[in-house]
C-alpha positions as CSV (number, residue, x, y, z in Angstrom):
1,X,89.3,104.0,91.0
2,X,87.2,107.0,90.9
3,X,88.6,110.2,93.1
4,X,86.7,112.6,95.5
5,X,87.6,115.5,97.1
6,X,85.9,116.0,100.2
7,X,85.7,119.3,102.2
8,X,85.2,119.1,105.8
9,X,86.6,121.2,108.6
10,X,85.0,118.8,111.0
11,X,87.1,115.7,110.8
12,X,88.9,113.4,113.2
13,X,91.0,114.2,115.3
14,X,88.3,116.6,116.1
15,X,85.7,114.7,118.4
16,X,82.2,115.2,119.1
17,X,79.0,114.2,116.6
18,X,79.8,116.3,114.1
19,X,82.7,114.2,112.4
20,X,81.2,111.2,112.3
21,X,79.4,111.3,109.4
22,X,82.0,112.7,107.2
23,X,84.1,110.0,108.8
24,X,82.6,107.2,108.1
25,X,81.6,108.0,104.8
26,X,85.2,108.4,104.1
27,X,86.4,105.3,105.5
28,X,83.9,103.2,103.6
29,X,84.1,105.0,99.9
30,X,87.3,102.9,98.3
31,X,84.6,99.4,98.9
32,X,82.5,101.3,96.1
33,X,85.6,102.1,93.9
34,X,86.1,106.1,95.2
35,X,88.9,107.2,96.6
36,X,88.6,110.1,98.9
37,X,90.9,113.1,99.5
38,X,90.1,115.1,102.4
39,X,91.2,119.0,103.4
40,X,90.5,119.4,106.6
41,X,91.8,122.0,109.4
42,X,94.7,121.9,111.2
43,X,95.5,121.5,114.7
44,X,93.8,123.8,116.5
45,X,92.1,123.5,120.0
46,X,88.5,121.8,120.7
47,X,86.5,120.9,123.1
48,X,86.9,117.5,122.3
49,X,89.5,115.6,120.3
50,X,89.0,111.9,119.4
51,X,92.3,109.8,118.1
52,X,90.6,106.8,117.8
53,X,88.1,108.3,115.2
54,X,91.5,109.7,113.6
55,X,93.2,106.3,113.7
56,X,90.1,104.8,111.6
57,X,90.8,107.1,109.0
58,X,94.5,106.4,109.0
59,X,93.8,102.4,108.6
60,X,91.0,103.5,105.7
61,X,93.8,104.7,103.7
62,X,92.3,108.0,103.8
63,X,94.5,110.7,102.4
64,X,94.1,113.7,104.3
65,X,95.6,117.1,103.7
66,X,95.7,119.8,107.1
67,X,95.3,123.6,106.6
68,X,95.6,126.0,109.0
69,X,94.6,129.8,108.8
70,X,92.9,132.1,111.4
71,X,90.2,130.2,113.4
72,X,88.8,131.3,116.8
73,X,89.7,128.1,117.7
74,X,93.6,129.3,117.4
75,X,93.2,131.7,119.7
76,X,91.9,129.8,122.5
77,X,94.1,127.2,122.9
78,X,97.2,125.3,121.6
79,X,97.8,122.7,119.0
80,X,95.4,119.9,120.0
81,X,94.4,121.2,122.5
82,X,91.5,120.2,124.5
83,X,89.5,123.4,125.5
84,X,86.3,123.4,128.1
85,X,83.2,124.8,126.8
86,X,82.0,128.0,128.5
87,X,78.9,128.1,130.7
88,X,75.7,128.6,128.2
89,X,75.1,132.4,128.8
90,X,78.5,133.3,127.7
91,X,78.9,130.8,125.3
92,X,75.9,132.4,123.8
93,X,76.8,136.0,123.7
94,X,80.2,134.8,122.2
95,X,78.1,132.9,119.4
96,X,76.6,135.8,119.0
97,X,79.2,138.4,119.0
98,X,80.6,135.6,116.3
99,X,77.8,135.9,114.3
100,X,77.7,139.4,113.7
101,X,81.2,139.7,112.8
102,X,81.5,136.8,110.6
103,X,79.4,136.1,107.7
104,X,78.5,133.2,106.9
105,X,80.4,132.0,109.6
106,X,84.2,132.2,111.4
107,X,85.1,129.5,109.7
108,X,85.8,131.6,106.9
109,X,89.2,132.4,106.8
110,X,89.7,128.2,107.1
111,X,87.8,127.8,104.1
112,X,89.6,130.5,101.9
113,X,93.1,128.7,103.1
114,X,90.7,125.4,102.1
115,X,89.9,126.6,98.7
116,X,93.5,127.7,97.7
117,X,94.9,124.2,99.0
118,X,92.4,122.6,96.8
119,X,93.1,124.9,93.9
120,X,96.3,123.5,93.5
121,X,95.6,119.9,94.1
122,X,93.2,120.3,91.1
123,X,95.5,122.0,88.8
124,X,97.8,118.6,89.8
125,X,95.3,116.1,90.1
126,X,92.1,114.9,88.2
127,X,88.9,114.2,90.3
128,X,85.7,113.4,89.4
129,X,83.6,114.9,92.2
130,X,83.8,117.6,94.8
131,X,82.3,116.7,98.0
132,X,81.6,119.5,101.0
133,X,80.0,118.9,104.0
134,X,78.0,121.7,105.8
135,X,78.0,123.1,108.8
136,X,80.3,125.4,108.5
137,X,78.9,127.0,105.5
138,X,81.7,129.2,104.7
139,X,83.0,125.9,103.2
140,X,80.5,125.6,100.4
141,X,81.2,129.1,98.9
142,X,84.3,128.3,98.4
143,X,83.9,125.0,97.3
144,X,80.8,126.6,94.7
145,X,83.7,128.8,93.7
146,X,86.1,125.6,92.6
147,X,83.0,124.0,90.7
148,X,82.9,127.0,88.7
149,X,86.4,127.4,88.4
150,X,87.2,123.9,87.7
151,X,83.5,122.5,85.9
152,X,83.9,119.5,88.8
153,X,80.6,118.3,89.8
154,X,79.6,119.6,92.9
155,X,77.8,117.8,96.0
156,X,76.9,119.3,98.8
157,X,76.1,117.5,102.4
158,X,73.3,119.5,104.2
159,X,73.9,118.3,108.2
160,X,71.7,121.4,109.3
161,X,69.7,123.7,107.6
162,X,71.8,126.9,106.4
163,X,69.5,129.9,106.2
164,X,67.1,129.8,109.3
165,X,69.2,127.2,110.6
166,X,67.7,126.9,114.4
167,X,71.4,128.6,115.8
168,X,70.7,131.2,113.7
169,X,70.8,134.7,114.3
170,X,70.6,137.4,112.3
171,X,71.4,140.7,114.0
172,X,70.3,143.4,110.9
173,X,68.4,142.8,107.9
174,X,71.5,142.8,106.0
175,X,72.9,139.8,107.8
176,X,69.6,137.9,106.7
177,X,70.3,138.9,103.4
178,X,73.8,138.2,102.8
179,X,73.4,134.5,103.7
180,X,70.5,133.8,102.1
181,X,72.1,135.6,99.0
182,X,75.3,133.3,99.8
183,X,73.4,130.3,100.2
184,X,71.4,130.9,97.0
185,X,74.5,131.8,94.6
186,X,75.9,128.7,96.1
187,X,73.3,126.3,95.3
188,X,72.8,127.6,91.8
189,X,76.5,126.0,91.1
190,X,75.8,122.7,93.0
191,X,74.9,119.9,91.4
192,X,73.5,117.8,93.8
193,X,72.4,118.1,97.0
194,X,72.6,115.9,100.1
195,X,69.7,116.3,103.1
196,X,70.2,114.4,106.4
197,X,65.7,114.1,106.3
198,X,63.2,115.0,104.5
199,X,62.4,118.1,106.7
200,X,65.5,119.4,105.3
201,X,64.6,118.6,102.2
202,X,61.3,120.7,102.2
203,X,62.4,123.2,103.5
204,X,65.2,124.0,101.2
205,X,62.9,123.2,98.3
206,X,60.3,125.9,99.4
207,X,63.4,128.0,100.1
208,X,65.1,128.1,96.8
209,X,62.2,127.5,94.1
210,X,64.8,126.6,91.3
211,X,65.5,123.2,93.1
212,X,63.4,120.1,91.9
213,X,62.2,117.8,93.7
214,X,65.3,115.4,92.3
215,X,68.1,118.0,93.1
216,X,68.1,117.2,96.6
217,X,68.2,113.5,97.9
218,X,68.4,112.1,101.1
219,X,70.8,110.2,103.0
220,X,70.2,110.0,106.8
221,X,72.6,109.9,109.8
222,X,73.7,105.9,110.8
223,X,75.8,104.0,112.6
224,X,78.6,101.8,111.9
225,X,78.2,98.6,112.6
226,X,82.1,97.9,113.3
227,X,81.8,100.3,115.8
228,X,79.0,97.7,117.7
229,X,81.3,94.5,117.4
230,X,83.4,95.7,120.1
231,X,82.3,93.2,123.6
232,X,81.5,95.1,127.0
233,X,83.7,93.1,128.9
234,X,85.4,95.8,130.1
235,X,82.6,97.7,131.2
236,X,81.6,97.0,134.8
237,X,78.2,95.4,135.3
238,X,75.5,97.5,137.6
239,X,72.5,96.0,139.1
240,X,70.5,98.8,138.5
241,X,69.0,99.8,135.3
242,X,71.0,101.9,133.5
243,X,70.4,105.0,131.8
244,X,72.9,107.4,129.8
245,X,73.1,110.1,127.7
246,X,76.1,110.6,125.5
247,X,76.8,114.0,124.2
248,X,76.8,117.5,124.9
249,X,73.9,120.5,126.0
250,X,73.8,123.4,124.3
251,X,71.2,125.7,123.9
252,X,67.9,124.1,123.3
253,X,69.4,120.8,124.8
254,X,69.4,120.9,128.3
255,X,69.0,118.2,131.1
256,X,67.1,120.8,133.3
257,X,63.6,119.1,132.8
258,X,65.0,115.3,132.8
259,X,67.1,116.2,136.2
260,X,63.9,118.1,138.0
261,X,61.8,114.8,136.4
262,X,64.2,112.7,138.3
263,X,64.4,115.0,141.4
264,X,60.6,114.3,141.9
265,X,60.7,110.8,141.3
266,X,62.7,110.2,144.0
267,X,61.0,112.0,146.6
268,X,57.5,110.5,145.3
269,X,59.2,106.3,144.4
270,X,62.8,106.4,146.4
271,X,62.2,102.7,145.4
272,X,62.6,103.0,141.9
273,X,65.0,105.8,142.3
274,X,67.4,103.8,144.3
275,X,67.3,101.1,141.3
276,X,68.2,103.7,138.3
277,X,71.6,104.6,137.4
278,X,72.2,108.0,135.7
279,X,75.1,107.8,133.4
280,X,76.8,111.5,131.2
281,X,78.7,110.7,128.4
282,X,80.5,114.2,127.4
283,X,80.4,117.7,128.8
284,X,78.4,118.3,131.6
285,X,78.7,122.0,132.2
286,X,79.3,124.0,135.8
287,X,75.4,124.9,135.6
288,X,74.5,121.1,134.7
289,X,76.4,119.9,137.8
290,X,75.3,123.0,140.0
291,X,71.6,121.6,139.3
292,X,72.6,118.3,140.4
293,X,73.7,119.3,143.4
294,X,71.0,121.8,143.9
295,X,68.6,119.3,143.2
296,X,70.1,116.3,145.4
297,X,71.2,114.0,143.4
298,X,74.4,113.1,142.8
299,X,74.3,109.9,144.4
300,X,72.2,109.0,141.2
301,X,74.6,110.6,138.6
302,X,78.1,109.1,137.5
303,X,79.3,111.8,134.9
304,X,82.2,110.3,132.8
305,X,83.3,113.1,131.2
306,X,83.9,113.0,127.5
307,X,85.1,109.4,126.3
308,X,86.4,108.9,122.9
309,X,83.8,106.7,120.5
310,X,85.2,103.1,121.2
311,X,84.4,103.3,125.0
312,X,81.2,105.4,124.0
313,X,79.8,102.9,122.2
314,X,81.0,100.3,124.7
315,X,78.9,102.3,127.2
316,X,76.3,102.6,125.2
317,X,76.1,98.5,124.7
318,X,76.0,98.6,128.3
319,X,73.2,100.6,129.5
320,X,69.9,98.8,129.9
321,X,68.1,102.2,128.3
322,X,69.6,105.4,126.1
323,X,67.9,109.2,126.8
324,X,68.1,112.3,124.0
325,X,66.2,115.5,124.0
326,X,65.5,118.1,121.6
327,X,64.0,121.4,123.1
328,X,61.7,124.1,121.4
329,X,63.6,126.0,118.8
330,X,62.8,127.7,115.7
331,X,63.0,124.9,112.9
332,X,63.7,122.0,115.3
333,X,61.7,119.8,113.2
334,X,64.6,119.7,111.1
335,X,66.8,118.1,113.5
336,X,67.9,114.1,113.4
337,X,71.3,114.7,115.4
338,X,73.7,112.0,115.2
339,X,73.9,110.6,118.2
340,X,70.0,109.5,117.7
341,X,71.5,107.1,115.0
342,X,73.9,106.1,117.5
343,X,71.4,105.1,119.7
344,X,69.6,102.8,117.1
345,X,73.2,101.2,116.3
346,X,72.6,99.6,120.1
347,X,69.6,97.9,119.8
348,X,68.8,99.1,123.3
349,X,64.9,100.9,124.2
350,X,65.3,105.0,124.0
351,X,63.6,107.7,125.7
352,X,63.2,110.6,123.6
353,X,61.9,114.2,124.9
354,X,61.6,115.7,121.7
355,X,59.5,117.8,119.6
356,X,57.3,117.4,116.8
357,X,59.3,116.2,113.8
358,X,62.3,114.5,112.3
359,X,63.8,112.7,115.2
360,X,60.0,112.4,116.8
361,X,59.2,110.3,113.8
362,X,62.7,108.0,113.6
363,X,62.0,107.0,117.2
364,X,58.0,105.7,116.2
365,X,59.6,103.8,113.9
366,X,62.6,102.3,115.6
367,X,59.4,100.9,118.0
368,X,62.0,100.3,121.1
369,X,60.8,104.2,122.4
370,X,59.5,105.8,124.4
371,X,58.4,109.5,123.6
372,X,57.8,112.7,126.1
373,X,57.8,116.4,125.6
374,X,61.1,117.8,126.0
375,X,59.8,120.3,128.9
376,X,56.6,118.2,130.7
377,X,58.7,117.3,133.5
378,X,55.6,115.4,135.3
379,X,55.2,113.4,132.1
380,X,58.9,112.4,131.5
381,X,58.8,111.2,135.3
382,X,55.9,108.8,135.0
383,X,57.7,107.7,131.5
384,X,60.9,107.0,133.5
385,X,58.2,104.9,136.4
386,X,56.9,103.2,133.2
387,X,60.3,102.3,131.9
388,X,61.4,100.9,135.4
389,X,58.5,98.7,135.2
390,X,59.2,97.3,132.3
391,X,63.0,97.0,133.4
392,X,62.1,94.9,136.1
393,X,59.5,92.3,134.4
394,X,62.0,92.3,131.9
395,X,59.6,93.3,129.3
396,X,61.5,96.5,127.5
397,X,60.1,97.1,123.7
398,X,62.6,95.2,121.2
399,X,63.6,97.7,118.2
400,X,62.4,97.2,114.4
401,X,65.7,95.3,113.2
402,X,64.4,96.8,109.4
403,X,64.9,100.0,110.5
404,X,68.3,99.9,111.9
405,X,69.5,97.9,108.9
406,X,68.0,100.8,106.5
407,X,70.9,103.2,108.8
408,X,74.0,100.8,107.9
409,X,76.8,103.1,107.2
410,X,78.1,100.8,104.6
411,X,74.5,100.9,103.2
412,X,74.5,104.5,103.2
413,X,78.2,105.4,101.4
414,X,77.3,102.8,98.9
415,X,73.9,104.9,98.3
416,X,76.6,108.1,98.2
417,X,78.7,106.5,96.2
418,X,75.9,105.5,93.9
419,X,74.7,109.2,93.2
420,X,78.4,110.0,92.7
421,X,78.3,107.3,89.6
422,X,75.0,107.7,88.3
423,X,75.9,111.6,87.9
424,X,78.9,110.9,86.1
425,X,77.4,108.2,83.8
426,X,74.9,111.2,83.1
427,X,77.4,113.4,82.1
428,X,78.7,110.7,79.5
């Protein structure tokens, strides 16, 4: 059995999107004859912790190793800790204030601890490939600085864009230079690169002229399918239709225009209002709920709070139609978040108010969609009458089965796995 050592600060029990795809990857490697390895951070405090995810791992036979060194995340909570997010102003001067401190990221002082555990794992152990995931980018300098230590190849998993990255911000010139500078001298050691979609892809290509074309492949975001075998039994049935949203709003992501959409439909059609359930899955912040009741609407909303991913998905399976957004940012078209893939894992019709791009174009092809501008609030109300309609003649799209075989998680680490080998046998 071949050996990996994968890099990844997010990683069950930490919860939310973000671990997934390390995750799964993980759990599914030692089917394709790898054995992975993982450092990962300690126990700090999150805003969301997920011990189910965690216990998958465990049954994998995933060997995971826990370091712990300064992380903001120490500071705000205890051991495990589950932490609220703050409202979306301070959250972003606090991002901010973050960003101008740290460079690349304040992750950094995890992946220093990172790269010294992993030193002396290697000087013990033989592995064939190093594998880091990114966001946070701290962790692929370091790991850059065990490929050339060590002459392991070197992968690197692009979930977001690094330099320009549409969180970005650069306060001084010499911010923007110091990560681009990072990101570039860390590159030149990788041996492969990972995108989550082509928009990634071109963008780092056009970036970083040195890359070829076949430096930097692409593996999407999926879902598991073991995760979908689960019955719904236990979820209770509604009479209306159904529509959720499962995950968190941040910045560009925002119910503001969905809510206001609603708001208007049910002073225009309190007859189709009255037959739509609005189900949150996650973090709802003050300002989200303060809307809600501003608005007058709570009698449509049932806000669950975060769920771990078993009774997610369950919910998910449940719900007669699945919303997502994606709001005007810089480099949004880069963007394919998780929880899109998720969505296509169910089967069920989606309505997407997104922009131009990645996620714009998964949706036209999973056919079950229905597509609005993030911000046309007039527009995603009449989609929302549309979708009713349909509800009730029982007429929703059906999804291109194709498509969601292509974004098989066991299809996908076996395509992993696969560029793992093929390096290796190149190296031979």
């Amino acid at each position: 059995m071949f050996k990996v050592l994968v890099i990844a600060y997010y990683y069950p029990p930490l919860g939310l999107s973000g671990v997934q795809r390390t995750l799964k990857f993980t759990k599914y490697m030692s089917k394709f004859n790898w054995q992975p390895t993982v450092i990962t951070t300690g126990n700090v405090a999150y805003f969301a912790h997920d011990f189910y995810l965690l216990k998958e791992a465990e049954n994998a036979g995933v060997n995971i190793i826990r370091t712990e060194a300064f992380d903001v995340n120490t500071i705000i909570g205890k051991q495990y800790q589950t932490v609220n997010m703050p409202q979306e102003f301070l959250r972003k001067i606090l991002s901010r204030i973050s960003k101008a401190i740290f460079i690349p990221d304040n992750k950094k002082s995890w992946a220093r601890k990172a790269y010294k555990v992993a030193k002396e794992l290697l000087q013990k152990e033989k592995f064939d490939i190093i594998y880091v995931t990114i966001p946070p980018f701290s962790s692929f300098v370091y790991a850059a600085k065990l490929k050339k230590e060590f002459g392991i190849p070197l992968f690197v998993d692009y979930r977001d864009l690094w330099f320009g990255n549409h969180f970005a911000f650069y306060p001084t010139l010499y911010h923007r230079y110091k990560h681009k500078k990072l990101e570039y001298k860390s590159l030149r050691l990788a041996d492969k690169v990972i995108a989550i979609n082509r928009k990634i892809k071109e963008k780092l290509l056009l970036t970083y002229p040195f890359l070829s074309f076949n430096d930097v492949m692409i593996i999407p975001h999926g879902y598991d399918p073991a995760d979908f075998e689960h019955n719904e039994d236990k979820v209770e049935q509604s009479q209306k239709m159904r529509l959720t949203y499962a995950g968190i709003f941040y910045e560009n992501i925002t119910p503001e225009y969905f809510l206001k959409a609603f708001k208007q439909l049910s002073i225009e059609r309190p007859d189709i209002a009255a037959n739509i359930e609005l189900e949150f899955i996650g973090h709802l912040r003050k300002e989200n709920n303060k809307l809600i009741s501003e608005l007058g609407i709570n009698e449509f909303v049932r806000d669950h709070g975060y769920l771990d991913h078993n009774e997610t998905v369950k919910r998910l399976k449940a719900s007669d139609v699945l919303w997502m957004m994606i709001g005007n940012i810089q480099n949004a078209d880069t963007i394919s978040t998780s929880k899109l893939y998720e969505y296509i894992g169910t089967g069920k019709p989606i309505l997407g108010s997104v922009v131009e791009g990645t996620a714009k174009s998964a949706l036209q092809e999973y056919g079950a969609s229905f597509i609005t501008k993030p911000d046309d609030i007039q527009e995603i109300k009449n989609t929302i009458i549309l979708i009713h309609e349909l509800y009730i003649k029982k007429n929703l799209p059906t999804p291109n089965r194709d498509f969601i075989q292509k974004h098989d998680r066991i299809k996908l680490t076996e395509e992993l796995t696969k560029a793992f080998q093929f390096y290796l046998k190149a190296l031979s």
